[in-house]
C-alpha positions in Angstrom: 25.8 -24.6 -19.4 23.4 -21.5 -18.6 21.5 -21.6 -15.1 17.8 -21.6 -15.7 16.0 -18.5 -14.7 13.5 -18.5 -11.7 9.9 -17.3 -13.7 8.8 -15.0 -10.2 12.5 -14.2 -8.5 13.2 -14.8 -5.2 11.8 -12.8 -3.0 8.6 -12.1 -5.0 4.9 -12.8 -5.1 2.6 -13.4 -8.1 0.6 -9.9 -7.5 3.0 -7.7 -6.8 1.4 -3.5 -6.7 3.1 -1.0 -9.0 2.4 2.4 -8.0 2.6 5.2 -10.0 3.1 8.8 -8.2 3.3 12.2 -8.6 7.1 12.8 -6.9 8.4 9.1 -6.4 11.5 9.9 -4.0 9.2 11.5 -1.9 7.1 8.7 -1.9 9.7 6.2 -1.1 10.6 8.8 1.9 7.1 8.6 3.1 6.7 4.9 2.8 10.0 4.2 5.1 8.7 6.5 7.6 5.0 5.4 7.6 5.0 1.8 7.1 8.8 1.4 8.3 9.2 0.5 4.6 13.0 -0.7 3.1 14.4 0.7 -0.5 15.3 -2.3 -2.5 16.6 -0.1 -5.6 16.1 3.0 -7.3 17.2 3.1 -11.2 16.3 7.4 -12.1 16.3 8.7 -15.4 18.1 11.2 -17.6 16.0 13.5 -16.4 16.3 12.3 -12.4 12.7 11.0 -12.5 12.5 7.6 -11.0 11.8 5.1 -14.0 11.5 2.0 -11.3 12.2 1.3 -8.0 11.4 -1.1 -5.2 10.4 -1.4 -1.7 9.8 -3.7 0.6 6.7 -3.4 3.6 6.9 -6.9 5.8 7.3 -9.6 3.4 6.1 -7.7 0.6 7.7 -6.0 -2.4 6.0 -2.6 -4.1 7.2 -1.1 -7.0 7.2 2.1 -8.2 7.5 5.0 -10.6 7.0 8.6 -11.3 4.3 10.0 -13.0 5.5 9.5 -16.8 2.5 11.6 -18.4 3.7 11.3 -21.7 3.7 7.5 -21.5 0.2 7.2 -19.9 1.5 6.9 -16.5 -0.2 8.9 -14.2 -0.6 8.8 -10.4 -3.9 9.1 -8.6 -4.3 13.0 -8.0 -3.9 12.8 -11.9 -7.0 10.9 -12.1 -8.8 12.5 -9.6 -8.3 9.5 -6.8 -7.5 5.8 -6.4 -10.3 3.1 -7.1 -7.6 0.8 -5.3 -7.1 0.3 -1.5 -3.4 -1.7 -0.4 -4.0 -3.7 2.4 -1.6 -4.0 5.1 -1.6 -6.5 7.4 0.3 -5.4 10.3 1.1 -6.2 13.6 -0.1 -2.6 15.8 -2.4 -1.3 13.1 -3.1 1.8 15.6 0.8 2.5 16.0 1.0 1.8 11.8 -1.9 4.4 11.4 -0.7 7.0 13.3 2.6 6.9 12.5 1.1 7.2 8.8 -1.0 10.5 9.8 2.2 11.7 11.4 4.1 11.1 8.4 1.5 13.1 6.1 -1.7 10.4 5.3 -4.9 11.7 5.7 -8.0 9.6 7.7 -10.5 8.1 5.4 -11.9 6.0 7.8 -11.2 5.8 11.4 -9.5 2.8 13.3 -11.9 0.6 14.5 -12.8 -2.9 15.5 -14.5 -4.5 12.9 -17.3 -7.3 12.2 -15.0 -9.7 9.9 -12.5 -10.0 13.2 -10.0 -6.9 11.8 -9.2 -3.8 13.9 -9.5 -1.6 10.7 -8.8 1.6 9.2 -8.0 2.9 6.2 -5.7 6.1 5.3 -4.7 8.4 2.2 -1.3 8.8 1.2 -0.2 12.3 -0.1 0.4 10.6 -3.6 -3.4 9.6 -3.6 -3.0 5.8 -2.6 -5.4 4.4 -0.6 -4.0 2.1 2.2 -6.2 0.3 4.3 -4.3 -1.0 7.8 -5.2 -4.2 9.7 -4.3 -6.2 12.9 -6.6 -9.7 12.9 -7.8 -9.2 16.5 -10.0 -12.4 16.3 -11.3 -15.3 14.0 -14.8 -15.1 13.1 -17.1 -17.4 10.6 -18.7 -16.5 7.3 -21.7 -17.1 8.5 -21.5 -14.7 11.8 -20.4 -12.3 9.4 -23.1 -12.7 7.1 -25.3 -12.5 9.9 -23.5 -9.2 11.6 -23.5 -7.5 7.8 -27.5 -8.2 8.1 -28.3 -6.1 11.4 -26.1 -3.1 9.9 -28.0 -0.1 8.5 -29.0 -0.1 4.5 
């Protein structure tokens, strides 16, 4: 008798990012030193481009693949930038962002504490993803956030 299949496998969430990028071993290597990330496979091409692999950040899974331009797949700098920020909810999201500027990310926005209850900030990756980095420092309502979003400047 066959087993029946799991529809989302162990280990998996329904949204699960696919990134695309321009040198995907490199971005694996970046990822593991910047957000402490852990290679879950790798399956590279007849030409040693990676067709799919996975990592894992926390609890998370992200895959990803080179640039495949041929097929339509193209990273970020391709495009010209990301209209997609990650989010990653981390424990030290000051020892997360620096350790991702150390690593090669650029600042897009400074770590700060922020109105919704996050300490917040958001960096570049040098494949062109956006990732912004939180620690939830403190609960705060929808309506005192409505209200702090009101006193900000236009």
């Amino acid at each position: 008798m066959s087993q029946k299949v799991q529809a989302i496998p162990t280990g998996m969430h329904t949204v699960t990012p696919h990134l695309v990028c321009d040198g995907a071993a490199n971005a694996i290597t970046f990822y593991i030193k910047a957000f402490h990330a852990v290679e879950m496979m790798r399956l590279p091409g007849p030409d040693g481009k990676i067709m799919h692999a996975q990592i894992r950040i926390g609890d998370s899974c992200i895959m990803l693949m080179d640039e495949m331009r041929g097929c339509g797949a193209l990273g970020p700098k391709a495009l010209k930038g990301s209209l997609v920020t990650i989010h990653l909810y981390v424990e030290d999201a000051d020892a997360v962002f620096n350790r991702a500027i150390a690593a090669g990310a650029t600042a897009k926005f400074p770590m700060e504490d922020t109105f919704w209850g996050d300490r917040y900030g958001v960096v570049e990756d040098p494949f062109g993803h956006n990732w912004s980095i939180a620690t939830h420092i403190r609960d705060v309502s929808q309506q005192e956030m409505q209200q702090a979003m009101e006193k900000m400047p236009a």
